[in-house]
C-alpha positions in Angstrom: 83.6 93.2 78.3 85.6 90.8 76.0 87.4 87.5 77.5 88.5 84.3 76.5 84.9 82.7 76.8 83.7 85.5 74.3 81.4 89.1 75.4 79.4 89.4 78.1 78.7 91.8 81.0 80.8 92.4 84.1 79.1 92.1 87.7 79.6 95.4 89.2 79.1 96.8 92.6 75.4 98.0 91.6 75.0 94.4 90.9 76.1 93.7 94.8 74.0 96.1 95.9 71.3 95.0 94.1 71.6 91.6 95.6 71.9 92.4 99.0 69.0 95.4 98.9 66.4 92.3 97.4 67.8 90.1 100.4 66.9 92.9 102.8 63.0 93.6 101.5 62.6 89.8 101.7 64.3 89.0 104.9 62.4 92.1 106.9 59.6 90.3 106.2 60.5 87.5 108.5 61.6 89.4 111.4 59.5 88.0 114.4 60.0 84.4 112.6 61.7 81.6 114.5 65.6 81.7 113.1 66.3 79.0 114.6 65.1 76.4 112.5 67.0 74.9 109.4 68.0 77.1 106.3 66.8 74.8 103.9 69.2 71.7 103.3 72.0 73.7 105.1 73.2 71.7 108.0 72.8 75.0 109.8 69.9 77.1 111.0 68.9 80.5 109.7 70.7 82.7 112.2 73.8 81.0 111.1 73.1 80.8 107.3 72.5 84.6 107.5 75.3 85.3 110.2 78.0 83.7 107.2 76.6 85.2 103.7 77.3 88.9 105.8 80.5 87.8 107.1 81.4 86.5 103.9 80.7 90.3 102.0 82.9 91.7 105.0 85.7 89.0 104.1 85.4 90.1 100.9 85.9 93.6 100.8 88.9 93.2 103.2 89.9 90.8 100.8 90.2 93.4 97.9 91.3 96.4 100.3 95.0 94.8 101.8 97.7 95.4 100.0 100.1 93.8 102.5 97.8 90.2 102.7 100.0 87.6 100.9 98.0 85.8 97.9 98.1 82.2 99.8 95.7 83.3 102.2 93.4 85.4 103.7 93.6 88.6 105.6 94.5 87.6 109.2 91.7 87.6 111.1 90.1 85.6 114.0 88.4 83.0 112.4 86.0 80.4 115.3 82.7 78.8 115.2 80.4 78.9 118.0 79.8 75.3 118.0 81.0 72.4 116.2 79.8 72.2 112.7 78.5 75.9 112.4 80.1 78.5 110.4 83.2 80.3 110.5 83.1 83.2 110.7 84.9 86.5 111.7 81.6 88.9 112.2 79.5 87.7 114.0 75.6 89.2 114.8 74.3 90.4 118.4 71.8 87.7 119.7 70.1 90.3 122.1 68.8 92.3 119.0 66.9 89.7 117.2 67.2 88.7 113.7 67.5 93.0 112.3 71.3 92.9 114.0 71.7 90.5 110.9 70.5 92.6 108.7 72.3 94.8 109.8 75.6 93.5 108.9 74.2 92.2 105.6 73.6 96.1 104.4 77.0 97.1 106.1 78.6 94.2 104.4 77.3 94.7 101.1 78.3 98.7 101.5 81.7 97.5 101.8 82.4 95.0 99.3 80.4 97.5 96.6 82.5 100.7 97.4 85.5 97.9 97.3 84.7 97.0 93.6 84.3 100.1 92.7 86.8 102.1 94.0 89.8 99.2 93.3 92.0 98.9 90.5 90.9 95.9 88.2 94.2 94.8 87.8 94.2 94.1 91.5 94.6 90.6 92.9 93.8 88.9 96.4 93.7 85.5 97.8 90.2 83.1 97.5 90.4 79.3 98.3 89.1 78.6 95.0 91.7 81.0 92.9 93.3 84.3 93.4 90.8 86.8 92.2 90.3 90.4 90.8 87.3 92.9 92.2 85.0 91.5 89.5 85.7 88.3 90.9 84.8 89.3 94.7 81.7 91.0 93.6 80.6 88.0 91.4 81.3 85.9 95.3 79.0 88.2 97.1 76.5 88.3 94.8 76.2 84.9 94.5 76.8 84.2 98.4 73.9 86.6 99.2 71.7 85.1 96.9 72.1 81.5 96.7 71.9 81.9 100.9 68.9 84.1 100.9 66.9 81.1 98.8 67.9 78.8 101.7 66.6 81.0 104.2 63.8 81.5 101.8 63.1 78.0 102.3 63.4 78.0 105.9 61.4 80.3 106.7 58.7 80.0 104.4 59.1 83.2 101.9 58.9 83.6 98.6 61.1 85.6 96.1 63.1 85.5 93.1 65.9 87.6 92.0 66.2 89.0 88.4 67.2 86.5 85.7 69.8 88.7 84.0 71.7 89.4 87.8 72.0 85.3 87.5 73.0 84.8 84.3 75.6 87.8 84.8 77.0 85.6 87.8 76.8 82.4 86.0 78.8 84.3 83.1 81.3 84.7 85.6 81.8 82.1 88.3 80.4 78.7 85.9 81.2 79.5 82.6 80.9 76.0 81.9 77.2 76.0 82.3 76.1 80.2 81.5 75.2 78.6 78.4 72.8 75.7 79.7 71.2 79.0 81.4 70.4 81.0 77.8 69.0 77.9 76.5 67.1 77.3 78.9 65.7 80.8 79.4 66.2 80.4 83.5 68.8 81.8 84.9 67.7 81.9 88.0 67.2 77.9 88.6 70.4 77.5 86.7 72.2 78.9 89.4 70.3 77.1 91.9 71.2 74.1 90.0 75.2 75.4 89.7 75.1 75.4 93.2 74.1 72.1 94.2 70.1 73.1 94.9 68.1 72.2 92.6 67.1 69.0 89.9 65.0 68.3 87.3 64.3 65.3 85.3 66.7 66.8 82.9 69.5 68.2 85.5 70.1 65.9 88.2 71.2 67.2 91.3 74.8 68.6 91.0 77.5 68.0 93.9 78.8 71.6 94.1 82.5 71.6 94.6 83.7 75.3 93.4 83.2 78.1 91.0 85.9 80.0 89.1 86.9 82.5 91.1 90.1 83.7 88.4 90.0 86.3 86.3 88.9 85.1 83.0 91.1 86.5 80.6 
C-alpha cells in the first residue's frame, strides 16, 4: 500500500482478529484470578481495563457502520461510568459471570469491528477524537487498544505474553509514523509500541507522555 510516508502494509481485519484471539488464549488463563486488583499503571483495575478495550472494539465498529453519525462526534450512545474515575463506557460486562462475561464481549467485539473493516468501503469516513478516520484507521485502534490493554492486564495479573513483532510494527506504521522507524532500527516492535504508548523506558527512550496517535488517513 503506497502513502505519503512511503510503502508499507495495511492493518486488516485478520490483523484485529489476530489481536484479540492472542488476548483471549492469554486472558483464559487468568480466569479464577482476582480482577480486582490494578491493571498495571492504569488508574483502574482489571475488570475495568478489560471492560473498555471490548467496549472500545464495539464503539468502533459502530463507528464505521452509521452512515447517518455526523463526523464531530460519535454515534449516540449512552455513555456513564460506574464510579468516578472509571471508564466510560457504553458495554458494559455481567459481574455475576466472572471475568469469561469479558471475554465474552472481547471476542464479540473484535467479530464486529473485523467484519466492519472488511466489509466497508475504504473511502469511508467516521468520527475519532483524535481525527476522522477510514476502516484501516479503526482497525489499527482496536488492534492497538486490545493489545497495549492486554499488556496492562498482563502485568496485573501476573502473565506473560508477547504479540508478534510484525502485527506492532504494522500498527506503529499506521497510528505513529513518526517513530515506525525508531521500531526497524531497533529490531523491537513490540517494546516500541509499548514505548509509543507511554509504557515503557530505557536508558535510551525515556518514558514518553502519550497524548494521541494519528488516527487520519495517511494519504
Amino acid at each position: 500500500m503506497n502513502d505519503d510516508l512511503g510503502t508499507r502494509l495495511p492493518v486488516t481485519a485478520d490483523d484485529v482478529e489476530a489481536a484479540v484471539a492472542l488476548s483471549l488464549r492469554t486472558l483464559d488463563g487468568a480466569l479464577g484470578a482476582d480482577w480486582s486488583v490494578a491493571a498495571g499503571e492504569l488508574d483502574w483495575d482489571c475488570w475495568e481495563a478489560l471492560e473498555h478495550t471490548a467496549d472500545g472494539l464495539w464503539a468502533y465498529a459502530a463507528q464505521i457502520a452509521s452512515r447517518r453519525t455526523p463526523l464531530d462526534r460519535y454515534v449516540a450512545l449512552r455513555w456513564h461510568r460506574e464510579r468516578p474515575g472509571g471508564p466510560a463506557n457504553a458495554v458494559f460486562g455481567q459481574r455475576e459471570e466472572g471475568p469469561a462475561a469479558l471475554l465474552e464481549l472481547l471476542e464479540a467485539g473484535g467479530a464486529l469491528l473485523a467484519a466492519m473493516v472488511r466489509t466497508a468501503d475504504p473511502q469511508v469516513r467516521a468520527f475519532h477524537s483524535y481525527g476522522v478516520a477510514d476502516p484501516e484507521g479503526f482497525a489499527a485502534m482496536g488492534v492497538v487498544e486490545t493489545l497495549v490493554h492486554t499488556e496492562d492486564l498482563v502485568r496485573g495479573l501476573g502473565l506473560n505474553w508477547a504479540p508478534p513483532g510484525a502485527l506492532c510494527e504494522r500498527v506503529l506504521a499506521r497510528l505513529f509514523p513518526e517513530v515506525a522507524g525508531a521500531a526497524v532500527a531497533a529490531g523491537d516492535p513490540w517494546t516500541t509500541l509499548l514505548w509509543a504508548t507511554g509504557r515503557a523506558e530505557s536508558a535510551e527512550r525515556p518514558r514518553r507522555v502519550f497524548e494521541r496517535w494519528h488516527s487520519a488517513p495517511l494519504a
